[in-house]
CHARMM-style PDB file with segment names, atoms N, HN, CA, C and O in Angstrom:
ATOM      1  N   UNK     1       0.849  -1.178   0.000  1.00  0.00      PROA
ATOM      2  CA  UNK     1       0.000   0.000   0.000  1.00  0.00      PROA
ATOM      3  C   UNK     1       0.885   1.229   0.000  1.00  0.00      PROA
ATOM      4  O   UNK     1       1.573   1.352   1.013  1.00  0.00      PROA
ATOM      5  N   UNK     2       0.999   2.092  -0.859  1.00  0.00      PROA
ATOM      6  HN  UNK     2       0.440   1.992  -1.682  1.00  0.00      PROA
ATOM      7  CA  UNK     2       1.386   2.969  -1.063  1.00  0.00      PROA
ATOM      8  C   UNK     2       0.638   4.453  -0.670  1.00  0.00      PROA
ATOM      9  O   UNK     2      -0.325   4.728  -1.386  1.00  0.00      PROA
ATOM     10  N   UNK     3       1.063   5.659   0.639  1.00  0.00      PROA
ATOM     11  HN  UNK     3       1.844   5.435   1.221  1.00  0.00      PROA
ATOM     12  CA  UNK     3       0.765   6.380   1.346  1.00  0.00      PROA
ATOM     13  C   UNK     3       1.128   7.783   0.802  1.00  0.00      PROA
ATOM     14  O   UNK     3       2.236   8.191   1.150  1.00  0.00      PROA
ATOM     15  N   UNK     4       0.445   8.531   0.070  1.00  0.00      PROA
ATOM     16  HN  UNK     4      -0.455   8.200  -0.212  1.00  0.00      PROA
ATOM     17  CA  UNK     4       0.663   9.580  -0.720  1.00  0.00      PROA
ATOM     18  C   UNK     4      -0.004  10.847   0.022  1.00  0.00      PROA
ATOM     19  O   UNK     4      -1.057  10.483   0.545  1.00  0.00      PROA
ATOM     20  N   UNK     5       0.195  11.874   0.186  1.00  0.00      PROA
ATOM     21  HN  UNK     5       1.051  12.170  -0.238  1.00  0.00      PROA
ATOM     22  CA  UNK     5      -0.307  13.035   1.036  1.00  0.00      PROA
ATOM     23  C   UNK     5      -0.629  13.641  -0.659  1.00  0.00      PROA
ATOM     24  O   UNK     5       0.169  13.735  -1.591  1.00  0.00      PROA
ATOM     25  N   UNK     6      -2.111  13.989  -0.610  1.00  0.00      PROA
ATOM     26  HN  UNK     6      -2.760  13.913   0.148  1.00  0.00      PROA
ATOM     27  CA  UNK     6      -3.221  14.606  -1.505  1.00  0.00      PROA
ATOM     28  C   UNK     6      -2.263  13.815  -2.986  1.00  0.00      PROA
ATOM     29  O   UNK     6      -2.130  14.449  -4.033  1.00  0.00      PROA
ATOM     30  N   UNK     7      -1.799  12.676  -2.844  1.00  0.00      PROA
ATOM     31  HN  UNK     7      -1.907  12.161  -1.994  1.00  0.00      PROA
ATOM     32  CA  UNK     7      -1.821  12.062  -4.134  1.00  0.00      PROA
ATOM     33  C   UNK     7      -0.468  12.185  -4.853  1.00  0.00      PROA
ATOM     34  O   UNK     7      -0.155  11.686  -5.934  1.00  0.00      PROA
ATOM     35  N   UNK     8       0.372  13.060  -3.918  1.00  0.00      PROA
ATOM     36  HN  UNK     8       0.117  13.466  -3.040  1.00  0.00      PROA
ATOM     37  CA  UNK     8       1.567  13.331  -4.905  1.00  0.00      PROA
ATOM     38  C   UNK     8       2.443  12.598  -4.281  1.00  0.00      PROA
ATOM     39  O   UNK     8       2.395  12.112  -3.150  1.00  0.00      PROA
ATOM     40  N   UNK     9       3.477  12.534  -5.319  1.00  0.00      PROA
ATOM     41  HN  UNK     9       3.516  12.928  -6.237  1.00  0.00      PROA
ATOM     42  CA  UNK     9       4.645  10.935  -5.491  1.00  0.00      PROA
ATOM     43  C   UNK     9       5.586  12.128  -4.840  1.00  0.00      PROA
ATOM     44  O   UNK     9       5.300  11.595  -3.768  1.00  0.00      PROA
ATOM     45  N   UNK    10       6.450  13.253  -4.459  1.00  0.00      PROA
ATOM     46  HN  UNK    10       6.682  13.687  -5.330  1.00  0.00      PROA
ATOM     47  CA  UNK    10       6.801  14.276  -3.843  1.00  0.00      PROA
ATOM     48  C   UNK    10       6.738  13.899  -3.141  1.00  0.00      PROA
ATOM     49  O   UNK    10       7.868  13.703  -2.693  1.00  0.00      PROA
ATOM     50  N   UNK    11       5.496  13.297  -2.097  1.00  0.00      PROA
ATOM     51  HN  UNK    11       4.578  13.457  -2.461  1.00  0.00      PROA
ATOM     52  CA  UNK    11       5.488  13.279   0.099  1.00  0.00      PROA
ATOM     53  C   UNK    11       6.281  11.988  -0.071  1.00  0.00      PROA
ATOM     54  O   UNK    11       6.722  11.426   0.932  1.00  0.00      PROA
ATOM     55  N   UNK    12       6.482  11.496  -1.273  1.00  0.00      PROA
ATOM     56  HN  UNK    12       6.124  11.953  -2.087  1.00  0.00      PROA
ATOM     57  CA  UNK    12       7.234   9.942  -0.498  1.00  0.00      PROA
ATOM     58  C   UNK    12       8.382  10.007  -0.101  1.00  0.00      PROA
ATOM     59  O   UNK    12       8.718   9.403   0.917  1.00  0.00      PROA
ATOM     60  N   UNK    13       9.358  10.855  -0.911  1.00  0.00      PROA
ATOM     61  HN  UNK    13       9.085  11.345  -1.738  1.00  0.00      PROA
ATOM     62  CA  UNK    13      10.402  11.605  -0.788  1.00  0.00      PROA
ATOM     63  C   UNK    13      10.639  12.478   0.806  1.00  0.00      PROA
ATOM     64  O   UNK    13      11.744  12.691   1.305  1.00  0.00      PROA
ATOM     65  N   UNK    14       9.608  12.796   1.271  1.00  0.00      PROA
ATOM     66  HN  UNK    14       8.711  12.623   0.866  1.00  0.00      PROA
ATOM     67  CA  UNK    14       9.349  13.110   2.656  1.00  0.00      PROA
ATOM     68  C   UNK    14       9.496  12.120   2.951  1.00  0.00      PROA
ATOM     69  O   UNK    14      10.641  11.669   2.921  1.00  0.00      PROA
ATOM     70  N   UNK    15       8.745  11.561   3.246  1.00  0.00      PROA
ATOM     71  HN  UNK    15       7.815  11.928   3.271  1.00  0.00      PROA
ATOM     72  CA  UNK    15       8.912  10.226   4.337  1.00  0.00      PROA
ATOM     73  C   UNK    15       9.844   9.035   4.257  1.00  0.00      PROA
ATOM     74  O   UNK    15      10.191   8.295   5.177  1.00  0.00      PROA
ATOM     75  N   UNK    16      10.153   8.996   3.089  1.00  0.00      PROA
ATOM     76  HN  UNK    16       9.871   9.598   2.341  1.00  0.00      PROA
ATOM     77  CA  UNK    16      11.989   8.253   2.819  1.00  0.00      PROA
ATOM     78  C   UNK    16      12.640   9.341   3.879  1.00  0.00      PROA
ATOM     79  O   UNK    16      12.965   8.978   5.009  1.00  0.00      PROA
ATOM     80  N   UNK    17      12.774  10.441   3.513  1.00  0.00      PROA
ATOM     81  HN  UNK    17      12.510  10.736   2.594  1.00  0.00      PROA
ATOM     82  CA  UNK    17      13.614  11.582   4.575  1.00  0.00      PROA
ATOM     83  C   UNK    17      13.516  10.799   6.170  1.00  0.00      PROA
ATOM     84  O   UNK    17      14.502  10.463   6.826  1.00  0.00      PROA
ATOM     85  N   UNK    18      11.970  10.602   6.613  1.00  0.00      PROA
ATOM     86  HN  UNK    18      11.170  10.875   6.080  1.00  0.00      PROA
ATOM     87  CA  UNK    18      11.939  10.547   7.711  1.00  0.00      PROA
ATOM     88  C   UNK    18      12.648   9.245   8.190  1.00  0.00      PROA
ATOM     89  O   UNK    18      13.222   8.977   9.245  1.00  0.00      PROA
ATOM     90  N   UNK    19      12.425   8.564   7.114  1.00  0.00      PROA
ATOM     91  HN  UNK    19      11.959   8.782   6.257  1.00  0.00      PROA
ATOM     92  CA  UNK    19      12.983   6.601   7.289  1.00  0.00      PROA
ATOM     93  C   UNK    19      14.750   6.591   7.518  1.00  0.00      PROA
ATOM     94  O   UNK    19      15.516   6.162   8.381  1.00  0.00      PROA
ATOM     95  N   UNK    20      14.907   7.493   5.919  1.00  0.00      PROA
ATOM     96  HN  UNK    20      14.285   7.841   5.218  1.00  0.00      PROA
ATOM     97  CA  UNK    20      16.402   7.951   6.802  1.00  0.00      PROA
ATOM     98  C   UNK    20      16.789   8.402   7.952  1.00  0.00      PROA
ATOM     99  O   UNK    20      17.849   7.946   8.380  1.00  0.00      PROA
ATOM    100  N   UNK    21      16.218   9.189   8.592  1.00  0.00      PROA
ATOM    101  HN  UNK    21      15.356   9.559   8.244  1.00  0.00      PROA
ATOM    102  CA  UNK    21      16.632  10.035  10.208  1.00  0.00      PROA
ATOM    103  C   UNK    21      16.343   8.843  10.964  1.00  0.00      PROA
ATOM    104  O   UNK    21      17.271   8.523  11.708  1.00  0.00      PROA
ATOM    105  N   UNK    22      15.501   8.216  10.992  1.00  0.00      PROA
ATOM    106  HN  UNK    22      14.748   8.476  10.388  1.00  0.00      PROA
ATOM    107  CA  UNK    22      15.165   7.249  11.639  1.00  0.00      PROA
ATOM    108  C   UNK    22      15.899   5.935  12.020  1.00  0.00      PROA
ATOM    109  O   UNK    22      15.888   5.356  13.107  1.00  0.00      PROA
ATOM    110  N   UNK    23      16.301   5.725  11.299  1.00  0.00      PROA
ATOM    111  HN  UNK    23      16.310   6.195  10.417  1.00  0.00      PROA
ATOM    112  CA  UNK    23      17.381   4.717  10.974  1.00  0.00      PROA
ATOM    113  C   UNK    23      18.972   5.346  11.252  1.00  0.00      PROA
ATOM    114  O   UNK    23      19.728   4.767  12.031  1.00  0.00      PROA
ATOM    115  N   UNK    24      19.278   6.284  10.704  1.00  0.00      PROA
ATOM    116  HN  UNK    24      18.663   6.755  10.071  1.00  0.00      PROA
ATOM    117  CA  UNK    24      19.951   7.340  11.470  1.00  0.00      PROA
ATOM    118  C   UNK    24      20.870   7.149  13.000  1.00  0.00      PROA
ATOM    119  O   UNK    24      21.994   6.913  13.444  1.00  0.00      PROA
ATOM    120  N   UNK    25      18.999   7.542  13.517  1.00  0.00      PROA
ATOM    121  HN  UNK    25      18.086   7.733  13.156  1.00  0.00      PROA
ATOM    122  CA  UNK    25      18.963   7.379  15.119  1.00  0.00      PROA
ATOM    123  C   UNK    25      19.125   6.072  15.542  1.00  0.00      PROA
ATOM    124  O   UNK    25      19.324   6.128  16.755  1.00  0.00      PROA
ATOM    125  N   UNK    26      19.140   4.962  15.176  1.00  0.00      PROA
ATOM    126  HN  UNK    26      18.978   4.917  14.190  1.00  0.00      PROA
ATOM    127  CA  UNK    26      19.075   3.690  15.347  1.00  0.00      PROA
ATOM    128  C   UNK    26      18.002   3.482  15.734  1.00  0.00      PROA
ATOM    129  O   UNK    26      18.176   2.836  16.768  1.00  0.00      PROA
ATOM    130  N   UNK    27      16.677   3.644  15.535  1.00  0.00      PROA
ATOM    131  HN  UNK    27      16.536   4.169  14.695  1.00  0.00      PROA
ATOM    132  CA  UNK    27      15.282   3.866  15.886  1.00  0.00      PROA
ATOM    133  C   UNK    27      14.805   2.590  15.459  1.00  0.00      PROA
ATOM    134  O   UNK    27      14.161   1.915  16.261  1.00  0.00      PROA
ATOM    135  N   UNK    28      15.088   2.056  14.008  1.00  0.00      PROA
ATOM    136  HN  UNK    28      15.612   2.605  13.356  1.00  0.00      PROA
ATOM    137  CA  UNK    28      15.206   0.804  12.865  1.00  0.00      PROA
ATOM    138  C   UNK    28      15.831   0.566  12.710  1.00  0.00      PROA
ATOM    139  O   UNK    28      16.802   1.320  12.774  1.00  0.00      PROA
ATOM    140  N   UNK    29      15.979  -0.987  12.270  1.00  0.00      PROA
ATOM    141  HN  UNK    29      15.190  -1.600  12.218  1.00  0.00      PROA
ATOM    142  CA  UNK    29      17.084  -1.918  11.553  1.00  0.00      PROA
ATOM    143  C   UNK    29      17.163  -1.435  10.002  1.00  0.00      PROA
ATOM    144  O   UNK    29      16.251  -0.887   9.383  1.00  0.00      PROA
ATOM    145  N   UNK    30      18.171  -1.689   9.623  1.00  0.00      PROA
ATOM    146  HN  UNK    30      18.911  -2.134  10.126  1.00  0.00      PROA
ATOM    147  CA  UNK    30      18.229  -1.964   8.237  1.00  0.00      PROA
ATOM    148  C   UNK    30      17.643  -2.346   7.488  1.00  0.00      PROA
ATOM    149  O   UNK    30      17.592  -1.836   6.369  1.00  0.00      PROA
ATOM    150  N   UNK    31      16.917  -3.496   7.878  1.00  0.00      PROA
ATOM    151  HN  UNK    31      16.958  -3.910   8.788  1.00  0.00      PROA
ATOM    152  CA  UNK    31      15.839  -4.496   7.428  1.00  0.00      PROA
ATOM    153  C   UNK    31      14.768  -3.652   7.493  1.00  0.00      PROA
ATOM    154  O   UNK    31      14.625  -2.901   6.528  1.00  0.00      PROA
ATOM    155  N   UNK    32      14.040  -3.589   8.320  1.00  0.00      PROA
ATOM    156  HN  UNK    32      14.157  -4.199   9.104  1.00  0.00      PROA
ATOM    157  CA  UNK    32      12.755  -2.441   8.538  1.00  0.00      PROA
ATOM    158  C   UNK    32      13.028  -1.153   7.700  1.00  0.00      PROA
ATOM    159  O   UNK    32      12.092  -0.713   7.033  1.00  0.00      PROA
ATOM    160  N   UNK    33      14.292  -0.478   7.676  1.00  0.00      PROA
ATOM    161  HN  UNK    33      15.053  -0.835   8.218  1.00  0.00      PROA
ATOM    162  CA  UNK    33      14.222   0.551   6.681  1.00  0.00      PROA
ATOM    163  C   UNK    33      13.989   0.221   4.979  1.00  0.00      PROA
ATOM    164  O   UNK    33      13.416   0.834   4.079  1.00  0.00      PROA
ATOM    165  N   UNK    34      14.501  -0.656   5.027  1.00  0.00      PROA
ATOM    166  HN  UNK    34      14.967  -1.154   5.758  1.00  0.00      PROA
ATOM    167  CA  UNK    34      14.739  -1.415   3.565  1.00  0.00      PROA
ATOM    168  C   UNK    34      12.926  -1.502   3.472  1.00  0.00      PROA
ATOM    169  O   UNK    34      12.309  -0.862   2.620  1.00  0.00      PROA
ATOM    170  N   UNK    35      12.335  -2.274   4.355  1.00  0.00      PROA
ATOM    171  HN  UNK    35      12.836  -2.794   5.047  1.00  0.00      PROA
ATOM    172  CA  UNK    35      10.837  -3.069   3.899  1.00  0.00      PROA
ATOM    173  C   UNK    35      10.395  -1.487   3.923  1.00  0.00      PROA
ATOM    174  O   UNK    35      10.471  -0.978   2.805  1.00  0.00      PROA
ATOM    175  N   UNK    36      10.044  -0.795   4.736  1.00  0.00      PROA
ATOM    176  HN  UNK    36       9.982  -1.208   5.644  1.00  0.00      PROA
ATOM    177  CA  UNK    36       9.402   0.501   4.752  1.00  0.00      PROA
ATOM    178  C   UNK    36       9.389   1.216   3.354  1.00  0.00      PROA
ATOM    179  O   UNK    36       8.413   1.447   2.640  1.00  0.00      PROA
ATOM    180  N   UNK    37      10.812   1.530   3.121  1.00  0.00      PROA
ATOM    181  HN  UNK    37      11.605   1.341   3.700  1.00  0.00      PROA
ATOM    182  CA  UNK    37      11.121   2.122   1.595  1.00  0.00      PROA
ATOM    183  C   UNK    37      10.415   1.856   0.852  1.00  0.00      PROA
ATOM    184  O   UNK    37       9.504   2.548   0.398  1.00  0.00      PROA
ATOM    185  N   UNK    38      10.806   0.460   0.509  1.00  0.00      PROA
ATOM    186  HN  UNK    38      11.547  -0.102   0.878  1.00  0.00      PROA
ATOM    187  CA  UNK    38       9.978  -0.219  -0.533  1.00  0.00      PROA
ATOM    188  C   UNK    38       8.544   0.205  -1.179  1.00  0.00      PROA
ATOM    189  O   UNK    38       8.003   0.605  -2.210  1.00  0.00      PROA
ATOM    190  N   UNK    39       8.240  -0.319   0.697  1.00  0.00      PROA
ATOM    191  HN  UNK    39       8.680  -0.644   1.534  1.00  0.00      PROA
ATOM    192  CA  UNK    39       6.190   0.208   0.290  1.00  0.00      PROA
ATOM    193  C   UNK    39       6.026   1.291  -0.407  1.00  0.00      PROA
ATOM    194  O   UNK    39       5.422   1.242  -1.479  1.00  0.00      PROA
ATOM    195  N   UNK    40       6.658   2.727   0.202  1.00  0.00      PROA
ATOM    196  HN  UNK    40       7.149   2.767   1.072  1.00  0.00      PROA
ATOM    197  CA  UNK    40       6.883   3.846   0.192  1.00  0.00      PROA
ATOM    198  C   UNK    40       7.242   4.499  -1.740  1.00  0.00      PROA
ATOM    199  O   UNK    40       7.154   5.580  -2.321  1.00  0.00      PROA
ATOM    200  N   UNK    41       7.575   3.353  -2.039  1.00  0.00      PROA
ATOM    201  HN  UNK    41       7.647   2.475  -1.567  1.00  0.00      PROA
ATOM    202  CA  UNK    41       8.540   3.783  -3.732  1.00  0.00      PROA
ATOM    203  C   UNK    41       7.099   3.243  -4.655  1.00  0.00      PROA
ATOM    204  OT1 UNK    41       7.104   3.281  -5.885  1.00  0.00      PROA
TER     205      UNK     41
END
């Protein structure tokens, strides 16, 4: 399922941002960042 704010392919790019910081922080594994992305693309 793919999560788009009012439809544009742009917020995914946001929220990759956030997956990065996140992962970052050690918040997520690698694995979890990887599956997240994915959905996200």
């Amino acid at each position: 399922m793919k999560n788009f704010v009012n439809g544009s392919r742009s917020s995914s790019k946001y929220y990759v941002d956030i997956l990065k910081e996140r992962y970052a922080k050690g918040e997520i594994t690698e694995n979890e960042y990887s599956q997240m992305k994915e959905k996200l693309q």
